[in-house]
C-alpha positions as CSV (number, residue, x, y, z in Angstrom):
1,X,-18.9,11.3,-3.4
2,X,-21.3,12.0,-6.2
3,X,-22.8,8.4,-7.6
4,X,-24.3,7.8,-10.7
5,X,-27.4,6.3,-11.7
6,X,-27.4,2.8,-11.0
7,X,-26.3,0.9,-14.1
8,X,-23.2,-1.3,-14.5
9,X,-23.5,-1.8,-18.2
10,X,-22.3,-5.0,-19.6
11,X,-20.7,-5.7,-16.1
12,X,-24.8,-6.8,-15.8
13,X,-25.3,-9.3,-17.6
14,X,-22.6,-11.2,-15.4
15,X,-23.4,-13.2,-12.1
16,X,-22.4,-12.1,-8.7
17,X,-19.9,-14.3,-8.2
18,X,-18.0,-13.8,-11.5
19,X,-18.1,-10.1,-10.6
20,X,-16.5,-10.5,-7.1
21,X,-13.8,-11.9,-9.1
22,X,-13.4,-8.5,-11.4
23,X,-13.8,-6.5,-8.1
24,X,-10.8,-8.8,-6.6
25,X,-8.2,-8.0,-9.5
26,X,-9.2,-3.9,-9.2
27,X,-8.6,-4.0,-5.2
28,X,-5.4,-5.7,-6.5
29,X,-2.3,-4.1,-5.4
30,X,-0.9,-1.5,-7.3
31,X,2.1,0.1,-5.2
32,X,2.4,3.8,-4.7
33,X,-1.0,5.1,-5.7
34,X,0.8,8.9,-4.9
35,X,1.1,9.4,-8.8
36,X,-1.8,11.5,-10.2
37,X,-1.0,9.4,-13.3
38,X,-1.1,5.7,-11.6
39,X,-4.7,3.9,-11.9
40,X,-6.2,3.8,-9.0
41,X,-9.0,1.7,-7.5
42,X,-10.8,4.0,-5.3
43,X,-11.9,6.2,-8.5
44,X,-14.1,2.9,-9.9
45,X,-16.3,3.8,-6.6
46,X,-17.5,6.8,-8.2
47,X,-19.4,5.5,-11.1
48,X,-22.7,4.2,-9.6
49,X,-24.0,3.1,-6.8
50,X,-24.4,-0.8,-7.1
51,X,-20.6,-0.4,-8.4
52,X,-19.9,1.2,-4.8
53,X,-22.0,-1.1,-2.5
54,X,-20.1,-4.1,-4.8
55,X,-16.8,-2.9,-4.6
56,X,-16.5,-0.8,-1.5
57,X,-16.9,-4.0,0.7
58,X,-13.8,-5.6,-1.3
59,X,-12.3,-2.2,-0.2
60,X,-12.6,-1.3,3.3
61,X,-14.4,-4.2,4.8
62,X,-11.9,-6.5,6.6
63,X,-9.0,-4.2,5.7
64,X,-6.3,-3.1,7.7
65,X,-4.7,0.5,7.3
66,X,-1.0,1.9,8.3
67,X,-0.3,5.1,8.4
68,X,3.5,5.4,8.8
69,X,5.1,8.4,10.2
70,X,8.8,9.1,9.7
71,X,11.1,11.4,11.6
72,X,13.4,12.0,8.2
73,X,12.1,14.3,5.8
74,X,11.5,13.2,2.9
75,X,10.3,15.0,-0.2
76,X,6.7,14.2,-1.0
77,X,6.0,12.0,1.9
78,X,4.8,13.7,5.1
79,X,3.2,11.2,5.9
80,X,2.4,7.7,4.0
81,X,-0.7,6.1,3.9
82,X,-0.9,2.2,3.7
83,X,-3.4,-0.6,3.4
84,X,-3.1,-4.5,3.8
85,X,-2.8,-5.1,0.0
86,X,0.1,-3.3,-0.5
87,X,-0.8,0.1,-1.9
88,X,0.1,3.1,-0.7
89,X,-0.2,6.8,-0.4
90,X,2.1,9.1,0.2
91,X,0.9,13.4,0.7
92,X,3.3,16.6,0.8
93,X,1.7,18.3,3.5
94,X,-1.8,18.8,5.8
95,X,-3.4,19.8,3.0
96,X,-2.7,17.6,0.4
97,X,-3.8,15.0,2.8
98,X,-7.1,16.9,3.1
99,X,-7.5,17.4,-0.2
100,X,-7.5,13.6,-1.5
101,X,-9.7,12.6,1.0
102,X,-8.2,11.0,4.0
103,X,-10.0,13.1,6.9
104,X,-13.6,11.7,5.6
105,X,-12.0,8.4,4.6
106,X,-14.6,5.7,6.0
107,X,-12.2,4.3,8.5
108,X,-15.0,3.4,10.6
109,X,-15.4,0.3,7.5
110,X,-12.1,-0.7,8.2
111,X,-11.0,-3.9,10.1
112,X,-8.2,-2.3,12.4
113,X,-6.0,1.3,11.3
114,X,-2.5,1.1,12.8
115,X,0.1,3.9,13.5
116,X,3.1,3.4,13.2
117,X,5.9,5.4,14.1
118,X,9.9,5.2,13.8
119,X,12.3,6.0,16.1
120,X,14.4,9.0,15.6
121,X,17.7,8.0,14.3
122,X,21.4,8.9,15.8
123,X,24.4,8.4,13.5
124,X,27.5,9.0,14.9
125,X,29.0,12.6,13.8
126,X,25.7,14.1,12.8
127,X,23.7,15.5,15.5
128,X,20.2,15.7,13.8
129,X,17.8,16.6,16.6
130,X,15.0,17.9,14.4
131,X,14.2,14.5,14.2
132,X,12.0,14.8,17.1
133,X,10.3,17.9,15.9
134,X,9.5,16.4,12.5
135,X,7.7,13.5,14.3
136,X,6.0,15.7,16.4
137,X,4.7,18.2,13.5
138,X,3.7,15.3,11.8
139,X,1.8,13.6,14.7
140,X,-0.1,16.6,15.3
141,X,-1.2,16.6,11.7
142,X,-1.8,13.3,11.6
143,X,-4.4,14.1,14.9
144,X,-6.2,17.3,12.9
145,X,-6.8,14.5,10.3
146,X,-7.7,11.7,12.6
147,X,-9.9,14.0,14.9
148,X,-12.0,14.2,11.6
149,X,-12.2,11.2,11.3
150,X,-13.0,10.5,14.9
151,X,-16.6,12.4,13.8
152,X,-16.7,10.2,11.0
153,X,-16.7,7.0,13.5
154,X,-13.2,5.8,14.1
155,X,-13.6,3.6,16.3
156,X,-10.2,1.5,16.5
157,X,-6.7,2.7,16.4
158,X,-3.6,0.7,17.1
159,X,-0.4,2.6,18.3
160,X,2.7,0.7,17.3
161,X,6.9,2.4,18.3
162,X,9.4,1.0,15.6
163,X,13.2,0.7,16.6
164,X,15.5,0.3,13.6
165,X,19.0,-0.3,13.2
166,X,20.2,3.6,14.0
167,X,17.3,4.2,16.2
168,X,15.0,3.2,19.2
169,X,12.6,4.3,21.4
170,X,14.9,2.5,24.4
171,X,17.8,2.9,24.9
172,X,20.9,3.3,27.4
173,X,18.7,1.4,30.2
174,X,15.6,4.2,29.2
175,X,13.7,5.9,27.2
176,X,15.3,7.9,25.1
177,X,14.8,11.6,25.1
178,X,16.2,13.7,22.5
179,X,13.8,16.5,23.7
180,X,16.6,17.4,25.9
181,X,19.2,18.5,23.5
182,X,16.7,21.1,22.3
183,X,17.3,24.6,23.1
184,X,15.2,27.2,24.9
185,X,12.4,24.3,25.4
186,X,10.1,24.6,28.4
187,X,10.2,23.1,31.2
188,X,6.8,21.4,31.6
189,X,6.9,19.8,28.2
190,X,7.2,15.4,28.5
191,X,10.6,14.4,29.0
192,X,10.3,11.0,26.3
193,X,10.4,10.7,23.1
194,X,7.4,8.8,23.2
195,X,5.7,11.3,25.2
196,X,5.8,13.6,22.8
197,X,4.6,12.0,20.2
198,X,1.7,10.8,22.3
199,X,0.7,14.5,23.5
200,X,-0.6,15.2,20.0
201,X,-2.3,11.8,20.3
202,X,-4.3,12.5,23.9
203,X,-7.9,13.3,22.4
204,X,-7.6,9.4,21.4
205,X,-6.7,8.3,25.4
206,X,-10.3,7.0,25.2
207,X,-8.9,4.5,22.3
208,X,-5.7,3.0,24.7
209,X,-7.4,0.1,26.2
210,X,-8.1,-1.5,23.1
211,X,-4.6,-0.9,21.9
212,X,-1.7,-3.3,20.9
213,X,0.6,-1.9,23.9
214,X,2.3,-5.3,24.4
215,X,5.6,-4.8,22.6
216,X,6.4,-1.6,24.3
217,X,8.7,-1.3,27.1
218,X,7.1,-1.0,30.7
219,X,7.9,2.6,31.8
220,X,6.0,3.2,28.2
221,X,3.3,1.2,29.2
222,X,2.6,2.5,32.7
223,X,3.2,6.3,30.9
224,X,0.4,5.8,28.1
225,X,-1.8,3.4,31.0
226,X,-1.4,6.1,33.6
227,X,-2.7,9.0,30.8
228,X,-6.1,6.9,31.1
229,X,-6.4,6.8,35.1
230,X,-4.9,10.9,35.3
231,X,-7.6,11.3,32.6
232,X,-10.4,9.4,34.7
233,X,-9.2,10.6,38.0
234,X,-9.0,14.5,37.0
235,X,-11.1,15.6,34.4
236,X,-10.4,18.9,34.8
237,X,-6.4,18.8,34.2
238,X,-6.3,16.1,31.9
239,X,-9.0,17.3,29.9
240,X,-8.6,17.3,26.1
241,X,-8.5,20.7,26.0
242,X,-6.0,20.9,28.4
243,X,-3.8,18.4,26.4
244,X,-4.6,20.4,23.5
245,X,-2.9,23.7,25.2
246,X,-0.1,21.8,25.9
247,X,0.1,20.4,22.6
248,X,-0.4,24.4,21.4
249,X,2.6,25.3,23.5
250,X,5.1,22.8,22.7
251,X,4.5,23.5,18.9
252,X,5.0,26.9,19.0
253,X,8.5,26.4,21.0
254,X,9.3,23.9,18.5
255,X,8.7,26.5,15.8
256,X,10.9,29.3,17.4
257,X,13.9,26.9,18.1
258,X,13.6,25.5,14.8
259,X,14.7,28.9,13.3
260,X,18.5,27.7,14.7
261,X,18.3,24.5,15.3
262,X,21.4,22.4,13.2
263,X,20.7,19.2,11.3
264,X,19.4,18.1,8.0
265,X,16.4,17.8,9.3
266,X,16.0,20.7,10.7
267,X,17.0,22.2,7.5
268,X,14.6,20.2,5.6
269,X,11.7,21.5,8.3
270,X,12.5,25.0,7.8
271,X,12.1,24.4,3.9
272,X,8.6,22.7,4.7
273,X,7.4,25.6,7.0
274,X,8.1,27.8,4.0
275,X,6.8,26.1,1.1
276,X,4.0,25.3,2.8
277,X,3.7,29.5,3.9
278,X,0.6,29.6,1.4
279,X,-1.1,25.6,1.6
280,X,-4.2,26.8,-0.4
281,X,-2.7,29.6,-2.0
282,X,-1.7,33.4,-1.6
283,X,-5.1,34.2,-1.7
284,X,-6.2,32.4,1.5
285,X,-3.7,34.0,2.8
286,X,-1.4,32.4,4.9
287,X,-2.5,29.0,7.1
288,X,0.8,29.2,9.2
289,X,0.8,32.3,10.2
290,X,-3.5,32.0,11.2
291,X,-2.1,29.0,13.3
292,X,0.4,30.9,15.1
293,X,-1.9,33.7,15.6
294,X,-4.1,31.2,17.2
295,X,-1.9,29.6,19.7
296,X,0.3,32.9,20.4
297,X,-2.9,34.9,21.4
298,X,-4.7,32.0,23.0
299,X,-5.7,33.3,27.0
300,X,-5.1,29.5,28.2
301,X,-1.8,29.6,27.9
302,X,-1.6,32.3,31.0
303,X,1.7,33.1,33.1
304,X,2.8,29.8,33.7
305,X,2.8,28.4,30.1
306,X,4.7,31.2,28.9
307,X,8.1,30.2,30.4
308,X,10.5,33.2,28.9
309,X,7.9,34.8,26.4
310,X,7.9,38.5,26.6
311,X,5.8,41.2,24.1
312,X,8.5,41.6,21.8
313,X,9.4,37.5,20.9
314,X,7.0,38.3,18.2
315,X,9.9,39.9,16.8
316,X,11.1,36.6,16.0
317,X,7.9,35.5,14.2
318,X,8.6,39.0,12.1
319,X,12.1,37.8,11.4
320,X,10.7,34.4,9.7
321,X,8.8,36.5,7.7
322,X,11.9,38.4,6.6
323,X,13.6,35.2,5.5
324,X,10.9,34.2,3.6
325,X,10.7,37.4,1.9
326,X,14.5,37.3,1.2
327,X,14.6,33.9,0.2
328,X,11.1,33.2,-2.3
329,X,12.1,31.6,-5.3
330,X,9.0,33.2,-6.5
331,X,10.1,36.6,-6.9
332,X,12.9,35.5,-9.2
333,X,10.4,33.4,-11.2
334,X,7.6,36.1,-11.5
335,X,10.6,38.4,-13.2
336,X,11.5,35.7,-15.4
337,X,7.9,35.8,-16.1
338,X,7.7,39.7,-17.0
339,X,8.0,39.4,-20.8
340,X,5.2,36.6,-20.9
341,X,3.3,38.4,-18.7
342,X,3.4,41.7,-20.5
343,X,4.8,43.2,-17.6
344,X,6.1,46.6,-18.6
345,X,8.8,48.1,-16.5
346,X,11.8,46.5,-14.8
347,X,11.1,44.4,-12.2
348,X,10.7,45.6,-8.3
349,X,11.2,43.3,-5.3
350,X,7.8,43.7,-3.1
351,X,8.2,45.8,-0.2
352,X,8.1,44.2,3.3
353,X,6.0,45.7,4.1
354,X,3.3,43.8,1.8
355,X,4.4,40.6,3.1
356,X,3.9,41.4,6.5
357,X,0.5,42.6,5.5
358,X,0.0,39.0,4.4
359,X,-1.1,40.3,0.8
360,X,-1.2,38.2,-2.0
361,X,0.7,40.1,-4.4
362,X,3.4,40.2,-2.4
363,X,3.9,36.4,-2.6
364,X,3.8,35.9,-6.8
365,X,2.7,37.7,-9.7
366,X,-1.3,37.2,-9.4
367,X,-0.8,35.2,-6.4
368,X,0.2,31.9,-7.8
369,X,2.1,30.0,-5.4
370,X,4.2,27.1,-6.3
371,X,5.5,24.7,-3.7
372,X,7.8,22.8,-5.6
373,X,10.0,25.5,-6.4
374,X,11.0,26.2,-3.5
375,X,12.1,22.3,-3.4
376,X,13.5,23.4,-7.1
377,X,15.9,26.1,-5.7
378,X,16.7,24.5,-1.9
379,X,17.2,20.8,-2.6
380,X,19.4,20.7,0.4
381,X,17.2,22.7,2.7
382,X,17.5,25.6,4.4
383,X,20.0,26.5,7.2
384,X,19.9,28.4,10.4
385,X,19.4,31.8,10.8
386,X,21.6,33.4,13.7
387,X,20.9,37.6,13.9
388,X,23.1,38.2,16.7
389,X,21.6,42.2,16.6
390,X,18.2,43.4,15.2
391,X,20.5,44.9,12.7
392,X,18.5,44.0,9.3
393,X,15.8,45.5,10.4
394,X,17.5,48.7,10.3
395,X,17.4,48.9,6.5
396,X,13.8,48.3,6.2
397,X,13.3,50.9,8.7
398,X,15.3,53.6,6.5
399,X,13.6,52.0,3.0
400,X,9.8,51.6,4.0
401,X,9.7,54.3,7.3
402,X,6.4,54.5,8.9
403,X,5.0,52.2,6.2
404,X,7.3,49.5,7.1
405,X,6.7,50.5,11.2
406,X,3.2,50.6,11.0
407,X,2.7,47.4,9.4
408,X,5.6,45.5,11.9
409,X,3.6,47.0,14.4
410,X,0.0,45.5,12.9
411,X,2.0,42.3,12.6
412,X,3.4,42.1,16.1
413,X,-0.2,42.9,17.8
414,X,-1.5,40.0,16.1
415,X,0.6,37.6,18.5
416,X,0.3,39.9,21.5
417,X,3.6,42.1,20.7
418,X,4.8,45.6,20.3
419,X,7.1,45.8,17.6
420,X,7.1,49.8,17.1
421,X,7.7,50.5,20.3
422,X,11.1,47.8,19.8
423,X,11.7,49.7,16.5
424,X,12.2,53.4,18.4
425,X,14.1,52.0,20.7
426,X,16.9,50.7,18.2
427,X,16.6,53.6,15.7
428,X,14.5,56.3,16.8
429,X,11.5,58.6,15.3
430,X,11.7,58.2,11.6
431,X,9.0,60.3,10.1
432,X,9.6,60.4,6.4
């Protein structure tokens, strides 16, 4: 934060006291401060720097922050940001929250931060079990975000499991564990729903003496306790690497079941993963797919993590692509665009090829990307995906040739697969 020279204008000429009272009504609460158009506080520490030293103690010291994590989707609130005074913050995505500040937010000033987290939520006739994955991507947001801050000097972070009326952490004489109705997920991964959200959570084991623990059951408890003593005991297993890898591995099979997983939710996730396909635009190229990269090809994971995972399951990363391709909202809008534009010609669908090369113009006319029309077009989500053959491939195959193969090929060695040698198998040597 840039501050001005010190001046506070004709805030000077009143005493100390009378200011603190000025400073009291602008920490004030003001509701959702998500609105780019809502007045916000935290803007007044920008002006100078006796304005800041003034008012930042009136906002950070003493204060108490929540950051509440749902397992519902909800439009505009992947997470949601709370302080003691009632205002509160609600960002899209990773990097919205990284762009308004809050992995350098000076929680280290703060009195206590708190998160709290809901329980996933059963009502009868409608199985939603991407309920758990939601809290689970979230979580592990939340931790890039809070391991940040962790530099920064958070020192003190509360953990707090919120049953509601639909939903509990315990239940039917246990923890519950909606894991299990997941398919295709390995075996090594925790068993509770609480576990899961906690493995994201590990790098902050350090932090679990000090936390409010007492209103959780006792097999939670002794779970989260016994982290700690593993951790002390072995530091070579439960390192927070280690816990990283695991981490690693249960997101990416939470990634590949979530292309045919039922559920609102689940519906609602697969909308997420694809409006958020390009977080800092097309010409970053595309954050999702550098994270899968990253865990796919990571050596760590050796023969035991990868329970089931052969070359060509990068096919299935190739077939995400193909729904995004087939479903952007942006294509439609760059041709509505073509006579503003001064686009000459009629408009051509970008070849697959383009997208699997990750290439900007591939995405949107000059690479613009636009998040919220893909909320615009799918208010209800997107559903499953169920290819029982490779059978859609086979038209890209005749279309593109060894343009398309070459590239699918490029694409699958970047998480460890051969997808030519798939693509010869099914349809043979096309050399045209």
């Amino acid at each position: 934060m840039t501050l001005q020279t010190p001046n506070l204008g004709i805030l000077d000429r009143l005493p100390r006291e009378v200011r603190d009272m000025v400073w009291e009504y602008i920490c004030a609460p003001r509701g959702d401060q998500s609105n780019p158009h809502t007045k916000n506080s935290l803007a007044s520490l920008g002006t100078c720097r006796q304005v800041y030293e003034e008012l930042s103690a009136k906002v950070y010291d003493h204060e108490t922050f929540i950051i509440r994590v749902s397992p519902r989707y909800q439009v505009n609130s992947w997470l949601c940001f709370e302080n003691s005074r009632g205002a509160k913050w609600h960002v899209k995505d990773l990097e919205d929250a990284k762009t308004r500040g809050f992995a350098n937010f000076p929680y280290k000033r703060l009195k206590e931060v708190t998160i709290s987290i809901e329980a996933t939520q059963h009502i009868p006739g409608r199985e939603d079990q991407g309920q758990i994955i939601s809290l689970f991507f979230k979580m592990r947001d939340l931790t890039e975000i809070l391991l940040e801050a962790k530099k920064g000097g958070l020192h003190n972070l509360n953990l707090e499991l919120l049953d509601s009326g639909t939903g509990k952490w315990y239940e039917g004489g246990g923890p519950k564990a909606t894991i299990l109705l997941i398919q295709d997920v390995p075996s090594f991964v925790p068993e509770f729903d609480f576990s899961v959200v906690w493995l994201p959570l590990y790098s902050f084991a350090s932090f679990l003496p000090n936390m409010e623990l007492g209103q959780l059951p006792c097999e939670m408890r002794e779970f989260l306790m016994g982290e700690i003593t593993a951790q002390e005991a072995d530091q070579e297993i439960r390192s927070d690497e280690n816990a990283k890898e695991r981490s690693d591995i249960l997101y990416a099979h939470f990634d590949l079941a979530l292309d045919g997983e039922e559920g609102e939710t689940a519906d609602m996730l697969r909308l997420h993963r694809f409006s958020t396909w390009y977080q800092r635009g097309a010409d970053h190229g595309s954050e999702y797919l550098r994270e899968l990269e990253r865990v796919w090809r990571d050596r760590a994971w050796g023969a035991t993590w990868r329970d089931g995972w052969n070359e060509n399951d990068s096919v299935a990363i190739e077939k995400r692509c193909y729904m995004f391709h087939s479903l952007n909202p942006l294509y439609a809008k760059r041709q509505r665009g073509r006579s503003t534009q001064g686009i000459a010609g009629p408009f051509k669908r970008p070849q697959f090829s383009e997208v699997l090369k990750d290439c900007p113009s591939a995405v949107n006319l000059e690479g613009v990307w636009d998040r919220d029309e893909w909320f615009r077009r799918y208010p209800a989500g997107i559903k499953p995906w169920k290819y029982i053959t490779e059978g859609w491939r086979l038209p890209l195959y005749n279309e593109e040739g060894r343009t398309y193969r070459d590239a699918s090929d490029a694409f699958a060695d970047r998480f460890g697969g051969q997808a030519s040698l798939y693509l010869l198998y099914l349809f043979g040597d096309k050399t045209e």
